[in-house]
C-alpha positions as CSV (number, residue, x, y, z in Angstrom):
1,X,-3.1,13.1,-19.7
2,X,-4.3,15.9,-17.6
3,X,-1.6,16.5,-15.6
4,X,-2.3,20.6,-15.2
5,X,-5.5,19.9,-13.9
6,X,-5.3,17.3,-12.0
7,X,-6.5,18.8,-8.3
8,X,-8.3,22.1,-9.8
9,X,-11.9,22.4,-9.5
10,X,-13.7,23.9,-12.3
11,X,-13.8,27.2,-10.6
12,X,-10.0,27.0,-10.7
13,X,-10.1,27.9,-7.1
14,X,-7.6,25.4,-6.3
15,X,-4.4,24.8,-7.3
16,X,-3.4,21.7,-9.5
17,X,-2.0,19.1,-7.7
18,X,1.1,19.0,-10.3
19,X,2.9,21.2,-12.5
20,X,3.2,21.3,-16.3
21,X,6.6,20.6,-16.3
22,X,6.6,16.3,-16.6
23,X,9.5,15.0,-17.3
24,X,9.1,11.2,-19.3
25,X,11.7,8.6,-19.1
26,X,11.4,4.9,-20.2
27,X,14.4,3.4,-19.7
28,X,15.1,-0.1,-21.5
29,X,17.0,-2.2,-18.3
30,X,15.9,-5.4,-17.5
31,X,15.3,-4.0,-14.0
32,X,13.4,-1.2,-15.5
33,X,11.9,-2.9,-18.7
34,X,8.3,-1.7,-19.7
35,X,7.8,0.4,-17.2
36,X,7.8,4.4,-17.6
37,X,8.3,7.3,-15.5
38,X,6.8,10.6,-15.1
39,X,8.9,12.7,-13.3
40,X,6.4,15.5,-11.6
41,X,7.0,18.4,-9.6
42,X,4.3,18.1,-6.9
43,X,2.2,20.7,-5.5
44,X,1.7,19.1,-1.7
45,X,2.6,15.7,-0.3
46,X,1.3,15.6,2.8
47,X,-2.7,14.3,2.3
48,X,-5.3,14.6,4.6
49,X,-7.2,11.3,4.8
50,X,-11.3,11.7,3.5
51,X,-13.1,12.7,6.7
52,X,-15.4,9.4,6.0
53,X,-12.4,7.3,6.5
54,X,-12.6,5.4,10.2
55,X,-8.6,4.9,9.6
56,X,-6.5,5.6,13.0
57,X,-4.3,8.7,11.2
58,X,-5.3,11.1,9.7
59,X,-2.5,12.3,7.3
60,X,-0.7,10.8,4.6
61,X,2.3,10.5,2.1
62,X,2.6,9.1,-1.2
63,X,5.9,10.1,-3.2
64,X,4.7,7.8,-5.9
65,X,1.7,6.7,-8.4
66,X,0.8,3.7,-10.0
67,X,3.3,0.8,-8.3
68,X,5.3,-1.9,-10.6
69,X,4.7,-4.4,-7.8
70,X,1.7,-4.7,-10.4
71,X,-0.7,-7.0,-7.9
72,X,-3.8,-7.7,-9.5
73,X,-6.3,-6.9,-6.7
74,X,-4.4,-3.4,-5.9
75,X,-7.4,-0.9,-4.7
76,X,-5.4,2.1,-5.7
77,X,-6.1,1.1,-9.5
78,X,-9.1,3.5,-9.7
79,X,-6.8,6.6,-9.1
80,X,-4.7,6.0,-11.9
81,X,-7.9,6.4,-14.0
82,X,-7.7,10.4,-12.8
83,X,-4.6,10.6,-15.0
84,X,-6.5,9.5,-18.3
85,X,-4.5,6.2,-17.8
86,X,-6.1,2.8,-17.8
87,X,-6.2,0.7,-14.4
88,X,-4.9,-2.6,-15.8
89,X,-1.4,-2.5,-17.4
90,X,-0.7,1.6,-17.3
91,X,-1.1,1.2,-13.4
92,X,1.4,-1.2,-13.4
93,X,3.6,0.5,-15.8
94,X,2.7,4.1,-15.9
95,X,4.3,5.2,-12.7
96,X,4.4,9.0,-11.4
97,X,7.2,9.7,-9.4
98,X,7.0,13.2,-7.4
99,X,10.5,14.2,-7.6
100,X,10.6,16.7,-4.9
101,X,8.7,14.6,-2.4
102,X,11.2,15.5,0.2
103,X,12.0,19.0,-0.1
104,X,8.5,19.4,0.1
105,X,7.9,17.4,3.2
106,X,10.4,19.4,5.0
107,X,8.5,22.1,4.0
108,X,4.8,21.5,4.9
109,X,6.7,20.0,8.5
110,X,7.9,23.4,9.2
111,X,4.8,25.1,8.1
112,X,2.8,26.8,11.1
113,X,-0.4,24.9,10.9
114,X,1.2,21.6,10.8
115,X,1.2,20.1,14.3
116,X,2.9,17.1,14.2
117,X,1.0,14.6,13.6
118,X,1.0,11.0,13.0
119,X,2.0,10.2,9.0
120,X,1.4,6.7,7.3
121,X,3.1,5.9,4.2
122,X,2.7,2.7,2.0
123,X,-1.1,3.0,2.2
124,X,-2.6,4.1,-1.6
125,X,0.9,2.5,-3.4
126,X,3.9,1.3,-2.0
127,X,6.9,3.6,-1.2
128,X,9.5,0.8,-1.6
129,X,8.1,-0.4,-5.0
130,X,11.1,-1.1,-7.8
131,X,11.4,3.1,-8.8
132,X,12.3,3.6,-4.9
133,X,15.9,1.9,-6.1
134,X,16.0,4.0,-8.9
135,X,14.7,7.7,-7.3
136,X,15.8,7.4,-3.4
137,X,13.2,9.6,-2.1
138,X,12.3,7.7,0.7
139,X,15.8,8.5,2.8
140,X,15.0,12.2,2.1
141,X,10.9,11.5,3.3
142,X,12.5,9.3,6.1
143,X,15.5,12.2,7.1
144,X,12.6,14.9,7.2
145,X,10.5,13.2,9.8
146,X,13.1,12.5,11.3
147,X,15.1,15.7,11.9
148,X,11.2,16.8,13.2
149,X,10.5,14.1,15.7
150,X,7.7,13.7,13.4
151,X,5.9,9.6,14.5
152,X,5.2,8.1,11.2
153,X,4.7,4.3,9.9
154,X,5.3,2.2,6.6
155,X,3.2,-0.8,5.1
156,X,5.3,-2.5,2.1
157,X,5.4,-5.6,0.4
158,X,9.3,-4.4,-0.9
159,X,12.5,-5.6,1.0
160,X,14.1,-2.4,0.2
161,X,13.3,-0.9,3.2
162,X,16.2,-2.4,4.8
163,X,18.0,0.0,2.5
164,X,17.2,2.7,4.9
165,X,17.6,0.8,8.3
166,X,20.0,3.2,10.0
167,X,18.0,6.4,9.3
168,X,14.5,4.4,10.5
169,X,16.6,3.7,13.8
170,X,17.6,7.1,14.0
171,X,13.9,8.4,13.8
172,X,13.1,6.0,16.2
173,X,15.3,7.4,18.9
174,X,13.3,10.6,18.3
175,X,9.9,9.9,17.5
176,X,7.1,7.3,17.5
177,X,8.1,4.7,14.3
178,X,6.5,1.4,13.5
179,X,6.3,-0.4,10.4
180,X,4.3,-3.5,8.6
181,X,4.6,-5.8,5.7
182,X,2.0,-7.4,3.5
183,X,1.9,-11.3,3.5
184,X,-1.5,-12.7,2.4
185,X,-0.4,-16.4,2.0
186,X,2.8,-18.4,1.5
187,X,1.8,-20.3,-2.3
188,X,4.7,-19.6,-4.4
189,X,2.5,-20.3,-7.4
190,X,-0.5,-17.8,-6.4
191,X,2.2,-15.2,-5.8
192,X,4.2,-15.8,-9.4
193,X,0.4,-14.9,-10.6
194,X,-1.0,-12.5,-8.4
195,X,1.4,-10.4,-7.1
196,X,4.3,-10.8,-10.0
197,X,6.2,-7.1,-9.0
198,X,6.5,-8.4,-5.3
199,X,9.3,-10.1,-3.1
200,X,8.5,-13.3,-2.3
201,X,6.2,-13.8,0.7
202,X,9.5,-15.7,2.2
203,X,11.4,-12.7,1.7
204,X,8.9,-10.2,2.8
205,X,9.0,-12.2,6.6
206,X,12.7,-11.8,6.4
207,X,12.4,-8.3,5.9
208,X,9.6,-8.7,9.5
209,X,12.6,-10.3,11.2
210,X,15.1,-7.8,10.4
211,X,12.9,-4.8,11.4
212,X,11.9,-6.6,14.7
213,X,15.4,-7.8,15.6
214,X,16.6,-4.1,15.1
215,X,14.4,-2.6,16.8
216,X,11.5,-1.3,14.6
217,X,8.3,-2.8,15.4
218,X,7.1,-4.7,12.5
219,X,3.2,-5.9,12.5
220,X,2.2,-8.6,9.7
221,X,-0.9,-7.4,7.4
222,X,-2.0,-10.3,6.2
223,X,-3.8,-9.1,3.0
224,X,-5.5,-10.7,1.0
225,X,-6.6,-13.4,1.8
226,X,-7.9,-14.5,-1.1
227,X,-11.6,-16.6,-1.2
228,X,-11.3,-19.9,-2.4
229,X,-7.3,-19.7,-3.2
230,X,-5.5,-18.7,-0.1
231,X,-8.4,-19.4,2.9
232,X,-9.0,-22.8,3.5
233,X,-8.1,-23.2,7.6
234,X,-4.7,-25.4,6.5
235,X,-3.7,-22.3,4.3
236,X,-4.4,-19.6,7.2
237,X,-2.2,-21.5,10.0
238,X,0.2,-22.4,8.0
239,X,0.4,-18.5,7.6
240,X,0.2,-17.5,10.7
241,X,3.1,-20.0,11.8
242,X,5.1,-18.4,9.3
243,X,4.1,-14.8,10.7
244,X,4.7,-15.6,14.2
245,X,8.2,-17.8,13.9
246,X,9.4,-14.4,11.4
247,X,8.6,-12.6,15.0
248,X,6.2,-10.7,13.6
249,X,4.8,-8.6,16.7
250,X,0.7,-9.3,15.6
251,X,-0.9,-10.0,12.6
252,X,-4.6,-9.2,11.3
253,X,-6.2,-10.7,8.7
254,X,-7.9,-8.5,5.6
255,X,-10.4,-10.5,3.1
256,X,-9.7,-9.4,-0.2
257,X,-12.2,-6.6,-1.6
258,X,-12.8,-5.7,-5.1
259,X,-13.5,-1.7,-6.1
260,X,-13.8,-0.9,-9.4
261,X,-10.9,-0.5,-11.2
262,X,-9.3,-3.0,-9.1
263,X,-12.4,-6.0,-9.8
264,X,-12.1,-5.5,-13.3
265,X,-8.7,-6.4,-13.4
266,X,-8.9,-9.2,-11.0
267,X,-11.7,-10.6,-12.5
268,X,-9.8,-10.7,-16.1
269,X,-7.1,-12.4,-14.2
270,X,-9.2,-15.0,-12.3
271,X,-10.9,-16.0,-16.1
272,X,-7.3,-16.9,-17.5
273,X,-5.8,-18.2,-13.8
274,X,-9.0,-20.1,-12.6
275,X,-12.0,-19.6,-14.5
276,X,-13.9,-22.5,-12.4
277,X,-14.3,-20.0,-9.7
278,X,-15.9,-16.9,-11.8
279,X,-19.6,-17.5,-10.9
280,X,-18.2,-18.1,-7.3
281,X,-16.3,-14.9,-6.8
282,X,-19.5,-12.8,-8.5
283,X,-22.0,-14.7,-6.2
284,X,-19.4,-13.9,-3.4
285,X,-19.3,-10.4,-4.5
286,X,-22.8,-9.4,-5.6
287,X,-23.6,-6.7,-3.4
288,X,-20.6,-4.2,-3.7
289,X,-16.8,-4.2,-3.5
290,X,-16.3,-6.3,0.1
291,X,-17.3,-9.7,0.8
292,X,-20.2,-10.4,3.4
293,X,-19.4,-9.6,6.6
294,X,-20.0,-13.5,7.4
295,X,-17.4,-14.5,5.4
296,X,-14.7,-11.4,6.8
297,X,-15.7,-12.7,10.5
298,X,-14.6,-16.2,9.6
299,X,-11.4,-15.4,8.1
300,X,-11.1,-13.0,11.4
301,X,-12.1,-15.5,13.9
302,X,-9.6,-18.3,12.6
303,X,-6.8,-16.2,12.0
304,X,-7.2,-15.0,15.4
305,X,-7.3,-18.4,16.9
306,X,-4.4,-19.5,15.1
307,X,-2.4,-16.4,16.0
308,X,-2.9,-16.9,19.5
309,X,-2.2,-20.8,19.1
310,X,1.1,-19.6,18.4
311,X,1.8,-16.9,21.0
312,X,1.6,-13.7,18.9
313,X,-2.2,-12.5,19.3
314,X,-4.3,-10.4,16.9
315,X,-3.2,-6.7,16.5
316,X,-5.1,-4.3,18.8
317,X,-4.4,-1.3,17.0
318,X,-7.8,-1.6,15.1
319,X,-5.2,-0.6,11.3
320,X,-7.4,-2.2,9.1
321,X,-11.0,-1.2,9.4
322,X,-13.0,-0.4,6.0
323,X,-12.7,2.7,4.5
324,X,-15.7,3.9,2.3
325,X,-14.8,5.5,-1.1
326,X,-15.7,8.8,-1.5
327,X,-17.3,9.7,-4.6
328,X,-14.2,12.6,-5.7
329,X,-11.2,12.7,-3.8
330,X,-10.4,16.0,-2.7
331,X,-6.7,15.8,-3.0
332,X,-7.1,13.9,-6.8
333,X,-5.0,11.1,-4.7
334,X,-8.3,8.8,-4.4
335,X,-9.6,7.1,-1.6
336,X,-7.3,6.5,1.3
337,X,-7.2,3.1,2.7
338,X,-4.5,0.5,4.0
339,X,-3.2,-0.9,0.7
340,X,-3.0,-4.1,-0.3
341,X,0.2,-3.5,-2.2
């Protein structure tokens, strides 16, 4: 893997992005089972989003690469393919923990350029996948915006983020904090298949409630909705009921999109899973990595009806806009984009 490179032109007029010095554990748990870890010594951690991107923020952080929630329709595949490592089962088991995430952070807070501005974590993998219980960087990442009133926000599918309640409290006394959580659909089965690393979707709108009732706003992404297995309009409400009695502060619907990387996988899946809907899904998907912009204003339209049938209203913060790839991420980190983790 080319770990020294990674981030250096071929000038070498910029730095690599890690060190040499990886560190490789596999650890034979059943909590841990299959999956390794390489422990890397990071070179930056705060990530400046493309300047294509039309996302509200600007900056980002990402203590971790390659996520063991292992969902097959996960964008952020394609960047593990930077690492020499395939997007299928190395991205779900190949994952690249930046060890000194924190110390970092605090660094680059208190550097003189930085000027505080907003951060958003959880958006190329999640930050509260299954190494998070292991590694505890997050308290650290969480402690360091903290300590410099620094606003931030979290999208997850992972309940541990009830772990650290108390210190996303405390930064909320001091700074602007909001969270979200990813729940596409409610089907127990789809899930089992889809999105086997995750919390339940039940769980996931506990985890809403929790945030909400202590005081951390908590939005519901409610991504993906999958074509032909998650959007009929019975599927949707019974969604968005679910969202909106988990108090769930707005919602906003995302249609599932397919880059590569991320469509080869999926499709692989949807031939063993459902193979009657293969010619639908490349008809559906013949002109690129999103589906027509008829279909997205459908989904939007009904979700937003239903949302408002049940008092909670579509999200007006305008979070989940399209982000075009850019053909060679600057940062190595790939493209930037609310995850569908």
């Amino acid at each position: 893997m080319r770990w020294d490179n990674l981030g250096r032109d071929e000038a070498a007029t910029t730095p690599a992005l890690f060190g040499t010095d990886v560190v490789t554990r596999t650890f034979d748990t059943p909590e841990f089972r299959g999956i390794t870890f390489h422990e890397v010594r990071a070179r930056s951690i705060v990530n400046r989003v493309p300047g294509a991107s039309q996302m509200p923020f600007d900056w980002t952080v990402n203590p971790y690469r390659g996520c063991s929630h292992a969902c097959v329709y996960c964008f952020a595949r394609k960047t593990h393919s930077y690492l020499d490592l395939d997007t299928g089962l190395d991205f779900d088991s190949q994952i690249v923990v930046k060890v000194n995430a924190a110390d970092l952070l605090r660094k680059e807070l208190a550097g003189p350029r930085w000027q505080g501005q907003h951060i958003a974590m959880g958006t190329n993998v999640d930050c509260y996948q299954r190494a998070e219980g292991r590694y505890r960087l997050m308290p650290g990442i969480i402690g360091a915006l903290r300590d410099h009133a620094n606003p931030f926000s979290i999208l997850t599918k992972g309940s541990l983020i009830l772990r650290d309640l108390d210190l996303l409290r405390q930064a909320a006394r001091v700074t602007e904090v909001s969270t979200a959580v990813s729940v596409g659909f409610l089907d127990r089965d789809l899930w089992r298949t889809v999105e086997p690393g995750t919390p339940s979707p039940a769980k996931r709108l506990e985890v809403c409630r929790t945030l909400n009732d202590n005081g951390i706003r908590c939005h519901v992404l409610m991504a993906p909705v999958l074509p032909y297995l998650s959007d009929s309009p019975e599927q949707l409400r019974a969604a968005v009921r679910a969202i909106a009695e988990s108090g769930g502060t707005s919602v906003t619907p995302l249609a599932l999109h397919l880059r590569p990387g991320a469509r080869e996988w999926y499709m692989a899946w949807l031939s063993v899973h459902h193979p009657r809907l293969l010619s639908r899904y490349k008809s559906l998907y013949a002109d690129g990595s999103y589906a027509p912009k008829w279909y997205q204003r459908r989904i939007t339209r009904q979700v937003n009806e239903f949302a408002t049938e049940f008092g909670i209203g579509p999200s007006r913060g305008g979070t989940l806009r399209s982000v075009p790839a850019p053909a060679a991420p600057a940062d190595a980190e790939g493209p930037t984009q609310l995850s569908l983790l």
